[in-house]
N, C-alpha and C positions, 0 to 999 in steps of 0.2 A: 234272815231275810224278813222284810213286811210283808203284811196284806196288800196285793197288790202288784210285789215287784214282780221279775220274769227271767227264768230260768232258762237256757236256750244250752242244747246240749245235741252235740255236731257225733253223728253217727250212730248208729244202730247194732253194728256187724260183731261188735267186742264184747264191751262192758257198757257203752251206752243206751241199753234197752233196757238194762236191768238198773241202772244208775237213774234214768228219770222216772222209772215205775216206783223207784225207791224216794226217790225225792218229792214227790207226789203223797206217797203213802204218809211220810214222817214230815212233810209241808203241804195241807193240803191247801192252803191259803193263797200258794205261790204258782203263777204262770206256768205251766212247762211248755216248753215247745221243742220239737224234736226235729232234729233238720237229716235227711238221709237220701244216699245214695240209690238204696237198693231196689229194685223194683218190685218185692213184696219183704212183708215182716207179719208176725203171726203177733196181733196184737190183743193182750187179756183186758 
């Protein structure tokens, strides 16, 4: 991915909490956006 583009990653509850913390870490260039359900997430 470039500078710039945007990562959009649909849920929290599984593996998507730790998938866009990771995507983030190893891209830190790129968009994340985290789309969720739940009504709280313990966020680092």
């Amino acid at each position: 991915m470039q500078k710039g583009d945007e990562l959009i990653v649909v849920g929290c509850s599984g593996a998507g909490g730790p998938a866009a913390m990771m995507a983030k870490k190893l891209m830190p260039e790129v968009n994340v956006t985290v789309i969720r359900k739940e009504s709280f997430f313990i966020v680092r």
